[in-house]
Structures are given as structure tokens and as C-alpha cells.
C-alpha positions, 0 to 999 in steps of 0.5 A: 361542458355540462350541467348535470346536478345530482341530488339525493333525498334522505333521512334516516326517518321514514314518513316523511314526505321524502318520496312526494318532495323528489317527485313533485320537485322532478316535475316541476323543474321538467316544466321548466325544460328541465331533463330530469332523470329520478333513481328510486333506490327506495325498496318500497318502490313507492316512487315507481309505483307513482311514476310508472307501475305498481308491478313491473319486470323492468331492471333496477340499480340491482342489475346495474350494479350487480350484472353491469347492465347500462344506463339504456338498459335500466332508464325507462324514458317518460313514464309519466306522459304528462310530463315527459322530460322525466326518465325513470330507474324503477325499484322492486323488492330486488333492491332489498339485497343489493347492499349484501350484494355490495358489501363482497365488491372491493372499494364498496362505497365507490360502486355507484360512482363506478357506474355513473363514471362509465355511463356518464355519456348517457347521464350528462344528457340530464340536467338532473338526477334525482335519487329517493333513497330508503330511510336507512343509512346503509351501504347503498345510502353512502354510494350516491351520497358520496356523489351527490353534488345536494343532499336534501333532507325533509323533516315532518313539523312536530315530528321530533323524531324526523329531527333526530333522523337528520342529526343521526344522518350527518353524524354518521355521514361526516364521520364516515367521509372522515374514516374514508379520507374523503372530502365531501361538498354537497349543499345540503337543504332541509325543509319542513313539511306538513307545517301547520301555523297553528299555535300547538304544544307539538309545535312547540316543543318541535320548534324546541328541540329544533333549536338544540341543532345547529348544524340542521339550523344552518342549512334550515330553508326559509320556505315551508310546505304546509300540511295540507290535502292539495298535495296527497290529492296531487299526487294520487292525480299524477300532477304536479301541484299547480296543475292540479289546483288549474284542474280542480279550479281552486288556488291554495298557499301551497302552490306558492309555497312550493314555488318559493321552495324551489326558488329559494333551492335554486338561489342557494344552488342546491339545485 
């Protein structure tokens, strides 16, 4: 028996700290002992870029999905040598075509599931599997969500447009498993970023406009990461946020903030 918990990082709504909230959860859960194993299927590539290389000649999803390439030939093992129980599968622009390229393979929507079922020896040596997904509900979208055992969704605080991306993302999503005759349980989570305390009229009508959703609400997380330069500044030093703030010497909310977050992820078993 193993503990492989597949989780995906999604919405329709691009800028929003999607990329940053899988890379610093990946590397906060590898401290823990955690494996962890992070699928950029984003084209923009920024998680690799973070991760690995700005440029690379690595294989991507394309040729797994396209040229049946295996788990050991697309994983790039611990890139990041501060944090080495992360693996890696890079993204280039290579993935911009791949869901043309799906949409001639019959039974389109089970392409992924395909290649986890037999690469599955490979990847149940992870506790984890990660995937940074483009803003765009496409075809690629559907395969690893359709697999996903979490599904988690980040919106940017006074940013209504981020809530409207969540909200056309289950629309869309629930009515596809429905055409498909298929059932889906994925916990999901959705988590405000870049919040601020401030008393601001964007905050407001945000928190307004929030109101009039109630299948987001319901799956609203308690924590909130606040907007802040602790976090960009994290990144850019390829830390996690807990090393960079021993590093430069200074503590800062959101270093307890994120490990709320995770703990209150774990609690409700999205992760």
C-alpha cells in the first residue's frame, strides 16, 4: 500500500501566485521528509525556470504523452540541491501544442491517467505529485484534474477577476465530469493570496463579490498569505520562506502564516 497524494494547481485566471504557492508548498512538505515529485504543465515554464533552468533540452509531458517516453526518462531528480527530495518534470514552449496533439487520441480526457497507470511503480515512490497548470481550461487541464485526489485554487485579494476564474473553473469543470458520466471527489482548496488588513475599498467590494459564491466559500481556507516582499524575495533566493527569513536574520507574519496554511491543508486532507 502507498501514499501517493496527486494535487493540482489551478485557475482559469493567470497572476496569481499559482506558480509560487506549488513551489513553496513542494518545498516545505520535502522538509518534512516528504518526496515530492512537481509536474510543470504550465507553458510559461516559470516553474522550471525556478527549479531548474531558464533553458533546457530536457523532455517534458510532450514526449511522454506523445512519444510514450517513461517516468525515468522525462523526472529530472533534485534539481534544487538545497532541497533534494524534489524531482522535477520541465516545461518548454513544446507543451503549447500538446493539447492539439491530444485532441486526435481516442478517449482524449484519460491520456494522463494513461501514463500514471503505467508508470505507477515509478511515481507511487513519491508522497506526492505536484502539477502547475496554465490558466487555461483546456484539454491538458482536464487530463490531471481528472486525477487529481486536490485541486487548489489561489485567488489574489482584490482581484475579482481571480474569483470569476475559480467560479468559471467548477462551472466548467463539474459539467464536463457530468458529460463524461464520470464521478470526481477531489478535495478542493482555495486560498487568498497577497491579502493585505488594510481597510480598502478594493477590499471590500472583493469581499463582496466573494459573498455571492457559495461553492468557492465552502471550500475557502481559514489561512491567508499576505502581500508582502518576504515571498518574491524567497523565491528569486530559491528558499523556502522560513530559510530565507533565518537567512536574512528577520521574522515576518508570513512565515507563520504559510505554516498555518499547510497545517490547515493537511487537517482537511488536501494534502
Amino acid at each position: 500500500m502507498y501514499r501517493l497524494k496527486i494535487v493540482s494547481f489551478f485557475n482559469v485566471k493567470g497572476g496569481v501566485g499559482k506558480t509560487t504557492l506549488t513551489a513553496l508548498t513542494a518545498i516545505n512538505l520535502s522538509k518534512s521528509d516528504k518526496k515530492v515529485l512537481i509536474i510543470d504543465a504550465d507553458t510559461q515554464a516559470n516553474l522550471t525556470q525556478f527549479l531548474y533552468k531558464v533553458s533546457h533540452n530536457d523532455k517534458t509531458m510532450f514526449e511522454a504523452l506523445s512519444d510514450g517516453s517513461n517516468a525515468d526518462e522525462v523526472i529530472i531528480k533534485s534539481p534544487l540541491e538545497t532541497y533534494p527530495n524534489i524531482d522535477l518534470i520541465p516545461s518548454d514552449l513544446s507543451l503549447s501544442v500538446l493539447s492539439e496533439y491530444l485532441t486526435t487520441k481516442t478517449n482524449r480526457e484519460k491520456s494522463v491517467w494513461r501514463w500514471f497507470k503505467s508508470n505507477i511503480e515509478i511515481l507511487k515512490e513519491y508522497d506526492y505529485i505536484f502539477i502547475d497548470l496554465s490558466p487555461s481550461y483546456d484539454l491538458i487541464a482536464r487530463n490531471f484534474m481528472i486525477i487529481s485526489d486536490s485541486i487548489i485554487t489561489p485567488l489574489e485579494y482584490q482581484d475579482i477577476a481571480s474569483i470569476r476564474g475559480c467560479e468559471l473553473f467548477y462551472q466548467k469543470f463539474n459539467q464536463d465530469l457530468e458529460d463524461m458520466e464520470m464521478e470526481n471527489e477531489a478535495k478542493r482548496a482555495v486560498v487568498i493570496n497577497s491579502y493585505t488588513s488594510r481597510n480598502l475599498s478594493t477590499g471590500d467590494i472583493f469581499n463582496d463579490y466573494l459573498n455571492q459564491f457559495d461553492s468557492i466559500k465552502q471550500d475557502l481556507v481559514n489561512a491567508k498569505i499576505s502581500e508582502t516582499t518576504v515571498i518574491k524575495n524567497a523565491i528569486l533566493n530559491k528558499l523556502d520562506i522560513d530559510d530565507y527569513c533565518r537567512k536574512i536574520k528577520k521574522s515576518h507574519k508570513v512565515r507563520e502564516e504559510f505554516k498555518d496554511l499547510i497545517a490547515e491543508l493537511i487537517e482537511k486532507e488536501v494534502l
